[in-house]
MIKEDREN-187783 format. One line per field, with one value per residue (C-alpha): residue number from 1; x, y, z. Coordinates in steps of 0.2 Angstrom, whole numbers, always signed. Layout:
N
vose: c(NUM / ...)
px: c(X / ...)
py: c(Y / ...)
pz: c(Z / ...)
end
This chain:
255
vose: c(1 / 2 / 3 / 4 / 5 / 6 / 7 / 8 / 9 / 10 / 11 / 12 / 13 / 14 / 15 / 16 / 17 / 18 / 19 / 20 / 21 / 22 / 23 / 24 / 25 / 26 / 27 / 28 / 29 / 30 / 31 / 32 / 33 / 34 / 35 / 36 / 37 / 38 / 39 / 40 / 41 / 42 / 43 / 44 / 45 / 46 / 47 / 48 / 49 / 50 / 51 / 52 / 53 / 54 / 55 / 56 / 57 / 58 / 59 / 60 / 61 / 62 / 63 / 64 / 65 / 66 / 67 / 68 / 69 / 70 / 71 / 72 / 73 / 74 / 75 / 76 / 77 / 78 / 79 / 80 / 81 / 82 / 83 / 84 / 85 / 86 / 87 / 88 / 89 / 90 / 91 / 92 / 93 / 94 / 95 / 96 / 97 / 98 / 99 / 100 / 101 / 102 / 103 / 104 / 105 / 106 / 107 / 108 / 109 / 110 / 111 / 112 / 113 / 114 / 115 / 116 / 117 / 118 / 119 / 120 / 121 / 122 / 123 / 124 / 125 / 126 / 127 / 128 / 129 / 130 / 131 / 132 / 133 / 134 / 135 / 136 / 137 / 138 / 139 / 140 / 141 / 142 / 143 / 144 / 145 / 146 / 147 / 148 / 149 / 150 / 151 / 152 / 153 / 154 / 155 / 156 / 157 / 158 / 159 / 160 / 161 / 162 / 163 / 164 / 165 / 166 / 167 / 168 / 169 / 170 / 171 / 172 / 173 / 174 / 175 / 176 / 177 / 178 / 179 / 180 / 181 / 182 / 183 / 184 / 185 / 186 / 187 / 188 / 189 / 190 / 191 / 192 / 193 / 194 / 195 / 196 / 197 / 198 / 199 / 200 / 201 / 202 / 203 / 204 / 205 / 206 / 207 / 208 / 209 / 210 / 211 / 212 / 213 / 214 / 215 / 216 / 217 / 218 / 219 / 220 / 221 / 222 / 223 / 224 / 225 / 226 / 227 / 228 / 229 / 230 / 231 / 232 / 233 / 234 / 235 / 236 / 237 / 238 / 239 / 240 / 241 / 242 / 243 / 244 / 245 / 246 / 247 / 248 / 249 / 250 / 251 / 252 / 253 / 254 / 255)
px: c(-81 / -68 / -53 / -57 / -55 / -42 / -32 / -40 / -21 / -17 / -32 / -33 / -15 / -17 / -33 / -23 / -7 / -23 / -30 / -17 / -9 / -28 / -27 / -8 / -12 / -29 / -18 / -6 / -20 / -14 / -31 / -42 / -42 / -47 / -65 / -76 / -93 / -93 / -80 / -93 / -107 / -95 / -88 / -104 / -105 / -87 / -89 / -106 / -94 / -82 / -92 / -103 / -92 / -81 / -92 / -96 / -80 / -76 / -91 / -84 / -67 / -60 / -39 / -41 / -52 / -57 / -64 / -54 / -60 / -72 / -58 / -47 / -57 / -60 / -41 / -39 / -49 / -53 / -35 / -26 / -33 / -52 / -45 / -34 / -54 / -62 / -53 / -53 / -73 / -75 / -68 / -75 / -91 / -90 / -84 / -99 / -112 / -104 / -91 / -78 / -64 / -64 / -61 / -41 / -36 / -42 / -24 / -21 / -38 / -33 / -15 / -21 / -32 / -17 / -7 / -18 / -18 / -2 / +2 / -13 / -8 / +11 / +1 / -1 / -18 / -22 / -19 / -18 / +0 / +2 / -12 / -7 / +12 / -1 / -9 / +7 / +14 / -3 / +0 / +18 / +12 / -4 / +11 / +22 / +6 / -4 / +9 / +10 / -9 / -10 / +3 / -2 / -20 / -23 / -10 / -7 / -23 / -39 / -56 / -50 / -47 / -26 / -25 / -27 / -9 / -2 / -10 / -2 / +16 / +16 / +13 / +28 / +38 / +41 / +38 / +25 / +33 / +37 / +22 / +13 / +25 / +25 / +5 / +6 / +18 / +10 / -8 / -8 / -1 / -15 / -28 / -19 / -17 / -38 / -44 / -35 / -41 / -58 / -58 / -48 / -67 / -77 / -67 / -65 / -84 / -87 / -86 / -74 / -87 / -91 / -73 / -70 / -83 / -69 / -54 / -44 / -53 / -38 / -29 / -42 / -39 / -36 / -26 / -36 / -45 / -39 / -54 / -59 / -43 / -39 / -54 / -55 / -36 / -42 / -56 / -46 / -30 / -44 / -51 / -33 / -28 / -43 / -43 / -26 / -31 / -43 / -36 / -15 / -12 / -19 / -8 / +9 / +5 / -2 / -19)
py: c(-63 / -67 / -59 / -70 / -85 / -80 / -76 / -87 / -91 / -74 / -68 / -85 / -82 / -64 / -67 / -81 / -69 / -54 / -66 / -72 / -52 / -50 / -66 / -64 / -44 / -51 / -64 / -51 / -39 / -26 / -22 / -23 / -5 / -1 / -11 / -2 / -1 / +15 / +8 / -6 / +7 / +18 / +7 / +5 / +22 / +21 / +9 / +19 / +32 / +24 / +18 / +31 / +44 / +31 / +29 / +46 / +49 / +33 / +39 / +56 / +48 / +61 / +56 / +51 / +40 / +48 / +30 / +30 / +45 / +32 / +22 / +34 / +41 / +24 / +25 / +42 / +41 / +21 / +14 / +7 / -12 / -3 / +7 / -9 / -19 / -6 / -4 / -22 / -24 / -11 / -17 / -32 / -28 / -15 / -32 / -41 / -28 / -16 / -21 / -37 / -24 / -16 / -34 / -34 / -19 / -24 / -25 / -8 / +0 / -12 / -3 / +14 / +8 / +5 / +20 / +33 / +24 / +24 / +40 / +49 / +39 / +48 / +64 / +67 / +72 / +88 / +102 / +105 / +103 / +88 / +78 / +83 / +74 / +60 / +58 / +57 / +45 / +36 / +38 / +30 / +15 / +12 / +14 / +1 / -9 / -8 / -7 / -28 / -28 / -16 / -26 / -45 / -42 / -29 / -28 / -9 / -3 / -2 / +7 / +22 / +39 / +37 / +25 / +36 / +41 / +23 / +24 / +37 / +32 / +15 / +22 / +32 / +18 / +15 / -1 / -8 / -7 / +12 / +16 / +9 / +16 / +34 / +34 / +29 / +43 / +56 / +53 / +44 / +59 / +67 / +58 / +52 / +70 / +75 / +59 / +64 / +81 / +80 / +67 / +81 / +92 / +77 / +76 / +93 / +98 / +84 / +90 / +87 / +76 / +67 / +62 / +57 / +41 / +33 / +24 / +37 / +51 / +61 / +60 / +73 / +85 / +101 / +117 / +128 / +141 / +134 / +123 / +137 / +140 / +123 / +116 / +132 / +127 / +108 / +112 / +123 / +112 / +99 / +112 / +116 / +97 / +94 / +107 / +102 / +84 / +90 / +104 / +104 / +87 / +80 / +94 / +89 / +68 / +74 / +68)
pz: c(-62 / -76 / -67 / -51 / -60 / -70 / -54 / -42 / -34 / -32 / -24 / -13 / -8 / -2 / +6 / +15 / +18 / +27 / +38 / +44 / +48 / +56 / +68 / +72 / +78 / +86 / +97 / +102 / +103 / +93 / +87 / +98 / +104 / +86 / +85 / +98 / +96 / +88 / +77 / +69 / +67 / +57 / +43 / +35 / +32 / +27 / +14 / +6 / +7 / -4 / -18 / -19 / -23 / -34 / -45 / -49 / -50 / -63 / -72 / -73 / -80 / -67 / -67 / -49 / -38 / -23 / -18 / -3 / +10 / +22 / +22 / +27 / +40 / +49 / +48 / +58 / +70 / +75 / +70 / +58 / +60 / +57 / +44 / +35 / +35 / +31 / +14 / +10 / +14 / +2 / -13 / -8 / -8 / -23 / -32 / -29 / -31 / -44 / -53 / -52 / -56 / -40 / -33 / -34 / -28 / -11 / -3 / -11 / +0 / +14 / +15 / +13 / +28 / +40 / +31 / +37 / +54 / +58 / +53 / +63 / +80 / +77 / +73 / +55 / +53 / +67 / +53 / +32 / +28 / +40 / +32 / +14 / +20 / +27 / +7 / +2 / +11 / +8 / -11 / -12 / +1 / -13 / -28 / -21 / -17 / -32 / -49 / -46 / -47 / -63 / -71 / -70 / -68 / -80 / -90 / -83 / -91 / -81 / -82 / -71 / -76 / -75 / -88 / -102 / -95 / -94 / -112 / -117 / -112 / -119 / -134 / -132 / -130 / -113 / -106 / -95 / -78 / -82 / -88 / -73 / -61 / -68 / -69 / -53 / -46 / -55 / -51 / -33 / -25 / -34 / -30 / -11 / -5 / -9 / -3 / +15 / +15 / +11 / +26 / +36 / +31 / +38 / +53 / +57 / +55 / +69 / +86 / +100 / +111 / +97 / +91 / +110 / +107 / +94 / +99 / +93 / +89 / +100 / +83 / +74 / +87 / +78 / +87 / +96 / +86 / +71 / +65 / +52 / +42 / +43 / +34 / +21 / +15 / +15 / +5 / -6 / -10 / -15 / -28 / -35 / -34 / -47 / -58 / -60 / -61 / -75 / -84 / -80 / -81 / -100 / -108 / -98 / -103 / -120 / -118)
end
């Protein structure tokens, strides 16, 4: 637990800065749409989502995370409040059972949370290309959110799979802030734009009368006759994005 004591005031005043977004949306019920029933029962799946296939993927030193898809789809189709707790829980939680590291990015899995929220209630997530614009989006929120974490509690190097590019870079001579920021832009999108599809291919395997139990689950709702393509493109993007992640993207950063 050394990088909770080593930045016990930045964690306590984060914490602090969450709550208070969490009690100010609860009094002006802005949330409380988002926390049905079916809500609660789903973001413990969510979270086993998450770090289970994160750790595969850290084990696999894949250059994206993938760590985010529960969270994501708690987003889409409960709200962005449901979506925002379930990506902070998870890191929580992953911190304490896991491994500490995945302790500070809580406010980054806590943003994508509310990202994908937001942009599923203004209708970003009902085919392929419109969800791929939703990762993206997603990718620059988590970029803007996350380089401060790299940089003062790591030091821009961590134990995922991207750092071998921040690596790479500062030995080029860039600085620190550059380096974080171009990892960032180059493997968030990445990584952003899989994470949302593959929870498009949850979504859309799940029926219509199921969906209808969510808060929102009117924001999955595929076109007509569409279901099919839909998820064979998702799927496919996914493939391309990784093999590109794997095979394209050591030889353009030189690793």
């Amino acid at each position: 637990m050394e990088i909770l004591t080593q930045n016990l005031v930045y964690f306590i005043v984060v914490i602090a800065i969450m709550v208070l977004l969490f009690v100010w949306a609860y009094i002006t019920k802005r949330m409380q749409k988002d926390f049905s029933t079916t809500t609660w029962v789903l973001i413990p799946v969510a979270i086993a989502i998450n770090l289970t296939i994160g750790q595969i993927v850290l084990v696999l030193k894949l250059p994206v995370y993938l760590d985010s898809i529960g969270t994501v789809l708690v987003g889409v189709i409960c709200g962005p409040w449901a979506g925002a707790l379930t990506g902070a829980l998870s890191n929580i939680i992953a911190g304490m059972i896991l491994d500490p590291g995945w302790f500070p990015w809580f406010p980054v899995a806590a943003a994508i949370g509310a990202t994908a929220g937001v942009m599923a209630n203004i209708g970003y997530f009902k085919n392929w290309w419109k969800v791929v614009v939703t990762g993206f989006v997603i990718a620059v929120v988590a970029t803007i959110v996350g380089t401060p974490i790299a940089i003062v509690v790591y030091g821009g190097i961590s134990a995922s799979g991207s750092s071998i590019i921040t690596a790479f870079l500062l030995e080029t001579g860039r600085s620190l802030l550059a380096s974080v920021l171009t990892t960032n832009f180059i493997a968030e999108p990445l990584d952003k734009i899989a994470t949302s599809l593959l929870a498009f291919a949850i979504i859309d395997g799940l029926s219509a009368r199921y969906l209808s139990r969510f808060p929102r689950g009117e924001n999955a709702a595929v076109e007509k006759g569409q279901k099919t393509t839909q998820l064979v493109i998702a799927l496919v993007v996914v493939v391309l994005l990784i093999l590109f992640g794997i095979f394209v993207l050591p030889s353009i950063t030189g690793g």
